[in-house]
C-alpha positions in Angstrom: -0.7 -68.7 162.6 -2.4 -71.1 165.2 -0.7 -73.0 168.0 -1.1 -76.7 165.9 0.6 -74.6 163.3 3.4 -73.5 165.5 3.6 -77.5 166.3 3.4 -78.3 162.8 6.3 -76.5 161.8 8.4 -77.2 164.9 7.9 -81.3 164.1 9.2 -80.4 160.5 12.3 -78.5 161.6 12.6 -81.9 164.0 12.3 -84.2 162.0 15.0 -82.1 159.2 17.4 -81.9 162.0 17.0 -85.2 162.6 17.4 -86.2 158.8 20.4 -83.4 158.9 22.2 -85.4 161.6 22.0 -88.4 159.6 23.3 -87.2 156.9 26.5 -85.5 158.8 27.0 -89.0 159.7 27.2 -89.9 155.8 29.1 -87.9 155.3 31.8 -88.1 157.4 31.6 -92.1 156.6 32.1 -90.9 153.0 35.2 -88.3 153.5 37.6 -90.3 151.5 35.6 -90.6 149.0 34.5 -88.3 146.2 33.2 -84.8 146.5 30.4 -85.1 144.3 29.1 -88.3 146.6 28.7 -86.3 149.3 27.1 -83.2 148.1 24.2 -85.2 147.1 23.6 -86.4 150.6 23.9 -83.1 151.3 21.7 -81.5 148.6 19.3 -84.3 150.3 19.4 -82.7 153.7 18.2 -79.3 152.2 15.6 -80.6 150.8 14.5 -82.5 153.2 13.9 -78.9 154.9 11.1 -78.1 151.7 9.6 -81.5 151.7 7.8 -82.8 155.0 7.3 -86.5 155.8 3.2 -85.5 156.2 2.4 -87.9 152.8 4.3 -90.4 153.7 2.9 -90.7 157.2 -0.2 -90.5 155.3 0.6 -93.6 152.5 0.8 -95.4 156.0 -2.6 -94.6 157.6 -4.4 -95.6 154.8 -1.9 -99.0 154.7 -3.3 -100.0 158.7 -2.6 -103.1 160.1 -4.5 -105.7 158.6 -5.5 -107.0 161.9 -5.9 -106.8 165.3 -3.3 -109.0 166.0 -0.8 -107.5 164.1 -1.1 -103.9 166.4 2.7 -103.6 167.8 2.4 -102.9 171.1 1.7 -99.4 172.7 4.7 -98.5 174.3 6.8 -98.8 171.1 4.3 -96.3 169.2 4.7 -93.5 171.8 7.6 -94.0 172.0 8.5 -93.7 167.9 5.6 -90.8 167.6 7.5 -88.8 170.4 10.6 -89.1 168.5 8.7 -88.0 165.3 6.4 -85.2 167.0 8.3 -83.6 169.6 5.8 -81.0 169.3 2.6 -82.3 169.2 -0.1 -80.5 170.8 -2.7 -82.1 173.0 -5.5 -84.8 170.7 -8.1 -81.6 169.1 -11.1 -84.0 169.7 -10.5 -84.7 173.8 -13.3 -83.0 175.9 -10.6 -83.2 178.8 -8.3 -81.1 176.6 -6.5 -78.1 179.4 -7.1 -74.3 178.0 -4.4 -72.8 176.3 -2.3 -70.8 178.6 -3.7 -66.9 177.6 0.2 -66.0 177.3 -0.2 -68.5 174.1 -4.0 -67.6 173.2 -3.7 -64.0 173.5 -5.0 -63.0 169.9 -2.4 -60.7 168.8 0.9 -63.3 169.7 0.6 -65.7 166.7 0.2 -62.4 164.6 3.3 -60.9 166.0 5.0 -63.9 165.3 3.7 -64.6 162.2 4.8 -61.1 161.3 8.7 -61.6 162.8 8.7 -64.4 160.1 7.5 -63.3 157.2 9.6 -59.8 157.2 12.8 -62.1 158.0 11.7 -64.3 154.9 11.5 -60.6 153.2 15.2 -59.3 154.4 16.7 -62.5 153.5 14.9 -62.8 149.5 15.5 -58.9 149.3 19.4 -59.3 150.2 19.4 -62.4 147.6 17.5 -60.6 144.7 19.6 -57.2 145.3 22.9 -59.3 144.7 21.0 -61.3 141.9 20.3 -58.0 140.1 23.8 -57.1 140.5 25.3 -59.4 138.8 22.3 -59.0 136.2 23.2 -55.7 135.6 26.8 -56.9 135.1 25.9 -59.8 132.4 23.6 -57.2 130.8 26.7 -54.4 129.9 29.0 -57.3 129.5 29.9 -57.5 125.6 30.2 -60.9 123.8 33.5 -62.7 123.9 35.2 -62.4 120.6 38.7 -63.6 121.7 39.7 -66.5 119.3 41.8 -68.2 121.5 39.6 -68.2 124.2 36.7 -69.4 122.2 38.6 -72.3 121.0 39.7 -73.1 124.7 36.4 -72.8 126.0 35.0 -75.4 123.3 38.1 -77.8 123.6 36.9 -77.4 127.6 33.1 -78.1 126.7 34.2 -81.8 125.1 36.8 -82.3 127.7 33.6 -81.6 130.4 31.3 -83.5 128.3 28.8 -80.3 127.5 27.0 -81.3 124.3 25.6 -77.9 123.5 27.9 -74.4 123.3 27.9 -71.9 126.8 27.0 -68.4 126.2 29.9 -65.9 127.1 30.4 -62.7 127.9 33.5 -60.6 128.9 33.2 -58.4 131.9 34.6 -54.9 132.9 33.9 -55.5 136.6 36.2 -56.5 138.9 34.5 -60.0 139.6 36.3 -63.7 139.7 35.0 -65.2 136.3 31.6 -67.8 137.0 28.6 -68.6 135.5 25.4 -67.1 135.6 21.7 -68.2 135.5 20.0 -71.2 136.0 18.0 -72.0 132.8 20.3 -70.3 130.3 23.6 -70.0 132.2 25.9 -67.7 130.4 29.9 -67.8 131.4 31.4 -64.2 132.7 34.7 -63.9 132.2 37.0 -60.5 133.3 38.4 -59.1 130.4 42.3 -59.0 132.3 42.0 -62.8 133.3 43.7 -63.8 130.2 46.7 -61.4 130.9 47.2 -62.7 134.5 47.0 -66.6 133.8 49.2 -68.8 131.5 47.6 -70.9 128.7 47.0 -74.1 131.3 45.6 -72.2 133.9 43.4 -70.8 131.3 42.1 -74.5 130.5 41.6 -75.4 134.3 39.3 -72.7 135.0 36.9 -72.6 132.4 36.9 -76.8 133.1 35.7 -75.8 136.0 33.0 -73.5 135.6 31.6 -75.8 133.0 31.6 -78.6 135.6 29.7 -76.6 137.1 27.0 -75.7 134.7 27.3 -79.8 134.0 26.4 -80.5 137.6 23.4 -77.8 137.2 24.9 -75.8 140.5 23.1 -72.8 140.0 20.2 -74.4 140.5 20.7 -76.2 143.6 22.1 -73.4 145.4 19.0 -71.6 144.5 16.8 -74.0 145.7 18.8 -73.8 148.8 18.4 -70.1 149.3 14.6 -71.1 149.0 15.5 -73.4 152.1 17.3 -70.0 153.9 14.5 -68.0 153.6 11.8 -69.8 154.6 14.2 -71.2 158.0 16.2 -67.8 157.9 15.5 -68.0 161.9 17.2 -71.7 162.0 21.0 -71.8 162.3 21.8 -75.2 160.8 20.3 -74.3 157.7 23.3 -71.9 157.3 25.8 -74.1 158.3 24.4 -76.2 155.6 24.8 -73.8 152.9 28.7 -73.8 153.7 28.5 -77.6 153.7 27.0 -77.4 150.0 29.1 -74.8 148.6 32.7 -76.7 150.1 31.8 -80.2 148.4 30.3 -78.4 145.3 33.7 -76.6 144.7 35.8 -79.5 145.3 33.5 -81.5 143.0 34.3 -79.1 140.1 37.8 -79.6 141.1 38.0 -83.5 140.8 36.0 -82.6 138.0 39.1 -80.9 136.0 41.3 -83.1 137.6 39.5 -85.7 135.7 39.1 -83.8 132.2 43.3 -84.1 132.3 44.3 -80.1 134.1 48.2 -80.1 135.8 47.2 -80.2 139.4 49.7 -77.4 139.9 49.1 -75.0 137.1 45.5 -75.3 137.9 46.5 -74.4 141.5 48.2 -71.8 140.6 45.5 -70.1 138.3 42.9 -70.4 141.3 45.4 -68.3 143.5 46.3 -65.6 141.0 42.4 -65.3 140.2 41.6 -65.0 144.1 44.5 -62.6 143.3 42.9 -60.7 141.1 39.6 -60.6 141.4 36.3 -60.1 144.1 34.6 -63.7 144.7 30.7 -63.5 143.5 28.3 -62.1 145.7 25.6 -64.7 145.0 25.8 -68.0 146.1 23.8 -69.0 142.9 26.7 -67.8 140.7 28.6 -70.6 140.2 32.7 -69.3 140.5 35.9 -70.8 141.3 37.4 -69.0 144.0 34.6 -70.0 146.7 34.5 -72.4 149.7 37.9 -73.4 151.7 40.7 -72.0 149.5 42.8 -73.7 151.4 41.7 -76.9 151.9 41.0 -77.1 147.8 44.7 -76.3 147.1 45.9 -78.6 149.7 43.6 -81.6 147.9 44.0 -80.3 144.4 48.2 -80.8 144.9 47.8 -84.0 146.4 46.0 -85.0 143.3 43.1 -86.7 145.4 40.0 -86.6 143.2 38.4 -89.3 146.1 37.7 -92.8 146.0 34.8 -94.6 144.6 32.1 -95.4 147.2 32.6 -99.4 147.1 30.0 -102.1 147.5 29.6 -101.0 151.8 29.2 -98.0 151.9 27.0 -98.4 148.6 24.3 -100.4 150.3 24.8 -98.0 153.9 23.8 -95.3 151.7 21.0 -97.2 150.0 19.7 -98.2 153.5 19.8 -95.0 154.6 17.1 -93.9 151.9 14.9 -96.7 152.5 14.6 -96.1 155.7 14.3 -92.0 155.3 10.6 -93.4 153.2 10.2 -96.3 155.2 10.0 -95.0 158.5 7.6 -92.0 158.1 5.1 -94.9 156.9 5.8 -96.8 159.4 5.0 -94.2 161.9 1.8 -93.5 159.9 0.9 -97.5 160.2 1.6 -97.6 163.8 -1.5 -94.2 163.9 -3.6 -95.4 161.7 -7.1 -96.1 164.1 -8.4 -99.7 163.2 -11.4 -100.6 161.5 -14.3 -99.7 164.0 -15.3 -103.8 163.0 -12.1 -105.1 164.6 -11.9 -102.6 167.4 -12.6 -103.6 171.1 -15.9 -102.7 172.8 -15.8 -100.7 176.3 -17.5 -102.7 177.9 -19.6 -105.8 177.0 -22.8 -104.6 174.8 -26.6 -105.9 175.1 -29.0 -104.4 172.9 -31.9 -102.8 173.0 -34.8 -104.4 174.7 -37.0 -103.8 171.5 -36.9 -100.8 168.9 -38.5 -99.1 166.0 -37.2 -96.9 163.2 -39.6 -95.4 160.7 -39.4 -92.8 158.4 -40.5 -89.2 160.0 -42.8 -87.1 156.9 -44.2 -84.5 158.9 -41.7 -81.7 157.2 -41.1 -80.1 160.5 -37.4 -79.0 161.2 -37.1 -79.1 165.1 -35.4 -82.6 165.8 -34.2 -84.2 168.8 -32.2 -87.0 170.3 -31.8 -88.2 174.0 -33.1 -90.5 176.7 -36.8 -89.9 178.1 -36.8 -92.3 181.3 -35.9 -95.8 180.2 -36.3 -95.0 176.6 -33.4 -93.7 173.5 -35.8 -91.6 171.3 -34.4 -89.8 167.9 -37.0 -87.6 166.6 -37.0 -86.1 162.9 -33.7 -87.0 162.1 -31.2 -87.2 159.4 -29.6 -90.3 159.6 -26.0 -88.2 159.7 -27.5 -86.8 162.6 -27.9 -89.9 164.3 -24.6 -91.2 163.2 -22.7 -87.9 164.8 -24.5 -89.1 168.5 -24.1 -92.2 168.2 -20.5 -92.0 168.1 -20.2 -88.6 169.8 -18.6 -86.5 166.8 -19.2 -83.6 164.8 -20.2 -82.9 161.2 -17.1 -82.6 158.9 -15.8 -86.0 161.0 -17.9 -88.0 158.9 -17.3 -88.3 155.8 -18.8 -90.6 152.3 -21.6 -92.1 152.2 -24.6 -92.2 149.5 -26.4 -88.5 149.8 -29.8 -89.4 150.9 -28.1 -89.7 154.3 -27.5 -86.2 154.8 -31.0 -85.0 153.1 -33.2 -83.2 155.0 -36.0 -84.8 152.9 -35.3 -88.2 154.8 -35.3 -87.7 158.0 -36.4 -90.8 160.7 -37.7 -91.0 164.3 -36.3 -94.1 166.4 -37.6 -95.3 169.6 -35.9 -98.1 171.6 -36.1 -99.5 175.0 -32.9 -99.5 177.2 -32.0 -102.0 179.5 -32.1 -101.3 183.3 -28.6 -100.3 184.4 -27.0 -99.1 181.4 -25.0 -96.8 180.9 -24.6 -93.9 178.5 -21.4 -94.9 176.7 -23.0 -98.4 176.1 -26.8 -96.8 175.4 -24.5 -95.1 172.2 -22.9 -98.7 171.7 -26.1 -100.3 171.3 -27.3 -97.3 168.8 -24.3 -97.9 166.7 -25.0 -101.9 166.9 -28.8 -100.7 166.0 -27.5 -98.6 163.2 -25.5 -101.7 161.8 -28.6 -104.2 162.0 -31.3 -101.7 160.4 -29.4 -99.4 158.2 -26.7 -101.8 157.1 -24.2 -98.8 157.8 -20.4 -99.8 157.6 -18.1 -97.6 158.7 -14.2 -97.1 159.9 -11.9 -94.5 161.3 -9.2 -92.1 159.9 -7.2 -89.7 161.1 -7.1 -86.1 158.9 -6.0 -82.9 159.9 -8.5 -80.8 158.7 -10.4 -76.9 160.2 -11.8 -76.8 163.0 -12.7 -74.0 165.7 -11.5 -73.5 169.1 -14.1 -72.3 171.7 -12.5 -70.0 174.1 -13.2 -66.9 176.2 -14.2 -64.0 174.6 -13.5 -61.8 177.6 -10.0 -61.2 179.4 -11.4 -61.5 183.0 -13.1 -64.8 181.4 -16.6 -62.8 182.3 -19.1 -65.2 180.9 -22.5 -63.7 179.2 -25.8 -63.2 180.3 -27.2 -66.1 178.8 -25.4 -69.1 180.2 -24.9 -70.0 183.7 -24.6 -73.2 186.3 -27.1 -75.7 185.6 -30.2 -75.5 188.1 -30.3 -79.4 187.9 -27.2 -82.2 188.6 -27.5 -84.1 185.3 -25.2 -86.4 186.5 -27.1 -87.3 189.4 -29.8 -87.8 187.4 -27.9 -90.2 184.8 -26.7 -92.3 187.4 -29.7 -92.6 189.2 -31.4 -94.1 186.1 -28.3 -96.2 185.9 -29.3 -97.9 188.7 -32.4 -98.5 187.8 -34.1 -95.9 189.6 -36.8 -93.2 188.2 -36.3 -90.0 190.2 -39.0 -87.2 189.7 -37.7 -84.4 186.7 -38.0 -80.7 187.6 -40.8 -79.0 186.1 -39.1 -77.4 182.5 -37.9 -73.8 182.2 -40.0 -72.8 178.9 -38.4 -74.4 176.1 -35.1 -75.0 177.8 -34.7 -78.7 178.6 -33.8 -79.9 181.9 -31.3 -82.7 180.8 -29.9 -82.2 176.7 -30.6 -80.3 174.1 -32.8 -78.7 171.9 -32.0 -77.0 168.8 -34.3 -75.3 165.9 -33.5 -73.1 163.1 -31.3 -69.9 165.2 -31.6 -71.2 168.4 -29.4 -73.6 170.5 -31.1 -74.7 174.2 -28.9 -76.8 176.6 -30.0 -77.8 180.0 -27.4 -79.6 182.2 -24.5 -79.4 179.8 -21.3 -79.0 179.9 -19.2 -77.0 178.1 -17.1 -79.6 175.5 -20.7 -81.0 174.7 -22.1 -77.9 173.7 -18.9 -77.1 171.7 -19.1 -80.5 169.9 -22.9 -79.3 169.2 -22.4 -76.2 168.0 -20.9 -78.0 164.5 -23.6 -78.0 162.7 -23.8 -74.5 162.8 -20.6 -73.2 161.7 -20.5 -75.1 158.2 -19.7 -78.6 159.8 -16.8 -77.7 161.3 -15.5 -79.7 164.6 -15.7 -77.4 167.7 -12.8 -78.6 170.8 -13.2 -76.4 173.5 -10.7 -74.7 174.8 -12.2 -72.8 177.5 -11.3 -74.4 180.7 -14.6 -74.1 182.2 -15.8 -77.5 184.2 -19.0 -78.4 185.7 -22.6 -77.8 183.7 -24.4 -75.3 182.3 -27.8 -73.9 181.2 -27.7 -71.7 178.1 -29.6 -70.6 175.6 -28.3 -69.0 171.8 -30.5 -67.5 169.3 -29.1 -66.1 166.0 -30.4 -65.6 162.4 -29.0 -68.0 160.2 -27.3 -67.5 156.9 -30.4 -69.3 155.2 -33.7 -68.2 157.3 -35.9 -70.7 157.3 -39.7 -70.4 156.0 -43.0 -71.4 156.9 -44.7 -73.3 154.1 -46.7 -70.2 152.9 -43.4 -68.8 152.4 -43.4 -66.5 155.3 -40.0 -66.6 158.0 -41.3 -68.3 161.4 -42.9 -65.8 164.6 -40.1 -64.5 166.7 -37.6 -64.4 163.0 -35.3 -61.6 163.3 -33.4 -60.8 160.3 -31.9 -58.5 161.4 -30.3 -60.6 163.9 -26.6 -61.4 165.0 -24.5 -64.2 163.1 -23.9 -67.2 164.9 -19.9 -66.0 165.8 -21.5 -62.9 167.4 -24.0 -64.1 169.5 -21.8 -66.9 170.7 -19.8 -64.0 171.9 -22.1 -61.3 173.4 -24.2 -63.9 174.6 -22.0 -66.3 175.8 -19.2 -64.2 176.6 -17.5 -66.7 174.5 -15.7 -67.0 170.5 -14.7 -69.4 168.3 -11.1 -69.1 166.9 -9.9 -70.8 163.5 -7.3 -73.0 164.1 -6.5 -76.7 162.0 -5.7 -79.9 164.0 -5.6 -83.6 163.4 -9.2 -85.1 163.6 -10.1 -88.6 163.8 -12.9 -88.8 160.8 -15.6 -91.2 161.0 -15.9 -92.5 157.0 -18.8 -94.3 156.0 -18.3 -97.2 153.7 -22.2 -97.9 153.0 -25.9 -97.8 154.4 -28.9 -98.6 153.1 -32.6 -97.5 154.1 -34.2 -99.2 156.6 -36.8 -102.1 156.5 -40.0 -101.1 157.9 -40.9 -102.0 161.2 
């Protein structure tokens, strides 16, 4: 278990108790009326618990808002996505995003809680499957019932109850109220002494009962329930629910053989000489007819109230209430889903660049590179999903479609363009995207998917760094702003391959000059399957560094042989992150804003 996880799960129980709360208030609305209206609102509740509103919020990302003028205003979205996500953790993809406290990224506390859970779900499906075998082993010595009279009673009850198809019975030695058993062949059990302690009536009201509830499939829905108690064993409303279900249920079974013509008071009377009698069921999923608030049942069952129907009101209340249950999760999806990059409002106005040239790069070599060299944007030997990841700043699996030439290695391009005096880097990347647009024809919008990604952190408790990265020997950001204004300050002489101001990358081996820390992370994608990077290491300021591993598919020379300097015997790209580095990368999964491109086609020659 990860920390999103954790928030994950605590938005779902949210957003049940929410649901739950609603529903209370149904109910009570609906307490005049009949049992059976009420225990599907609250048969709703519980499975609200099983089902999270993730797809619907999804239905409405991919609806959007058609336009920019139709985006509702920004205080109304927080203010509904902080009702609905509580919980949520920090945006994954924010290069500002604080370290997680080490009381939280300790790597043995998600385990120990992940392990608290999962032996509570154990206690609580091994108490319910040692009462379920119970009563199996009851059914199983239980011989078949041969009474004639009874027969004929129970199959005058089955037409009364509307059962089209004969119930199974059995007749029990064991001191246990009669119920019925199973879920897709329910069988009755009946005690062999019931028929000795009840009078011909009484008889008929009981089994009317237990048929209503094999009618009403009750077996099932308290199992399904007990699904809901194990996986929230740790939540207590999910408990108090249970009693909720099992109170309506019975009284439903009771209007049920008020309806099907019982005496009110001989089938009162046969309830209390079977609670009498006889044990109530030790599994909730055994459907019996001593259960739930004896007292309140008699009290109702006297009075002869079988409930009111639900008129026209509280009809169409109910009927709202489920449209907005769907309605709003979309909406909430609508109000996150990121517009089309098209309608989307630039940072600050755009010129582009003075002049530029894009041609296709055949030399077969595999170092590439992208950054500025003075006044000039130059992309060397690159994949045109390369270029698309700096161009908009994001890592490999957040972009997604596109035709499959743009991720070959076999068409790669080199692009060399001419910046304006006083630009700045977030509009340089602006003007590369408009670039992209002109030459490559690329279309392209945002979603939003929670999908893997790594967390960079310390490797180290005393967050001891490695011997290969340390402060940067040169201000970067000196150096940026003073070509922002236009000036040309002198570079430092280079440290062997290292460079002063970016990156350089080849087959096992990462080289950053000047960095800092999120921008390496966000690098480091494409070499851990295409999987975003956030860090989460807390470090500020810039660094120098320089990581060397053997990749899982060595490259080769074109006679076949590995490059000088090749180890293969060499440490993954995990390890030497860490005993280099002093730093690790951590599996976690987070919501990720996804670039998807819609189309692009080859360039036209310069």
């Amino acid at each position: 278990m990860t920390l999103p996880l954790f928030s994950d799960i605590a938005n779902h129980v949210w957003q049940s108790t929410l649901f739950l709360a609603g529903v209370w208030g149904l109910a009570r609305l609906l307490r005049r009326n009949s049992a059976q209206a009420r225990f599907r609102i609250w048969f709703a509740a519980s499975l609200k618990f099983l089902v999270p509103f993730a797809p619907l919020i999804a239905v409405g990302r991919a609806i959007g808002w058609p336009s920019p003028t139709s985006m509702p205003q920004p205080v109304l979205s927080t203010a509904l996505n902080t009702l609905h996500q509580p919980f949520m953790p920090p945006p994954m993809i924010a290069l500002d995003t604080p370290a997680i406290p080490a009381a939280l990224s300790a790597p043995g506390w998600p385990g120990v809680i992940a392990t608290i859970w999962l032996t509570g779900c154990v206690v609580v499906l091994g108490v319910w499957a040692a009462r379920w075998f119970r009563v199996a082993a009851i059914v199983r010595v239980s011989r078949p019932l041969s009474d004639a009279d009874l027969i004929v009673r129970l199959r005058r009850a089955e037409a009364a109850i509307g059962l089209r198809r004969p119930l199974r019975a059995v007749v029990s030695e064991a001191e246990i109220e009669p119920g019925v058993f199973g879920i897709a062949r329910p069988v009755l059990v009946w005690p062999r002494d019931l028929g000795s302690h009840l009078q011909g009536d009484q008889i008929d009201g009981v089994l009317v009962h237990e048929l209503a509830h094999v009618r009403r499939y009750d077996n099932l829905t308290a199992a399904l329930h007990l699904a809901v108690e194990t996986l929230f064993w740790f939540y207590p409303p999910v408990w108090w629910l249970e009693r909720q279900l099992m109170c309506e249920r019975e009284l439903a079974c009771d209007q049920a053989a008020m309806t099907a013509g019982s005496d009110p008071k001989s089938y009162a009377e046969g309830i209390l000489r079977t609670c009498e009698f006889y044990s109530e069921s030790p599994l909730a999923c055994l459907s019996g007819v001593t259960g739930s608030d004896l007292k309140k049942r008699i009290a109702a069952i006297v009075r002869g109230h079988d409930g009111e129907a639900v008129g026209f009101t509280r009809r169409a209340i109910i009927a709202a209430a489920a449209v907005a249950a769907i309605a709003l999760p979309i909406m909430l999806g609508v109000l996150q889903a990121p517009m089309l990059l098209a309608q989307a409002p630039a940072v600050a106005p755009v010129s582009s660049f003075e002049v530029a040239s894009v041609k296709r790069n055949t030399s077969g070599e595999e170092r590439a590179s992208f950054g500025s060299r003075g006044s000039q944007l130059v992309v060397t030997n690159n994949t045109l999903f390369n270029i698309i990841r700096n161009a908009w700043g994001i890592q490999g699996n957040q972009i997604l479609g596109g035709p499959d030439w743009v991720r070959s290695d076999s068409v790669r391009f080199d692009i060399t363009a001419k910046v304006p005096d006083g630009t700045r880097p977030d509009q340089m990347l602006l003007m590369m995207q408009a670039l992209l647009a002109d030459r490559f024809r690329l279309k392209v919008h945002r979603e939003t998917k929670e999908v893997p990604i790594f967390a960079l952190v310390m490797a180290r408790q005393d967050r001891k760094l490695g011997p290969q990265i340390m402060p940067a020997a040169f201000d970067c950001d000196a150096l940026r702003a003073a070509f922002a204004r236009g000036e040309r300050p002198t570079l430092p002489p280079p440290n062997g391959d290292r460079p002063v101001c970016g990156a350089r990358t080849a087959p096992g081996r990462f080289l950053v000059g000047g960095y800092p820390i999120a921008d390496f992370a966000r690098n480091l994608s494409g070499f851990v399957g295409g999987r975003p990077v956030v860090d989460r290491t807390g470090l500020t300021g810039i660094y120098d560094l320089e990581l060397t591993w053997t990749p899982d598919v060595r490259p080769t020379r074109p006679n076949g042989e590995p490059p000088p300097g090749s180890d293969p015997n060499g440490p993954t790209v995990f390890t030497a992150i860490q005993e280099q580095l002093g730093l690790k990368l951590e599996a976690i999964t987070g919501p990720v804003e996804v670039l998807v491109i819609d189309s692009a086609d080859r360039p036209t020659p310069d």
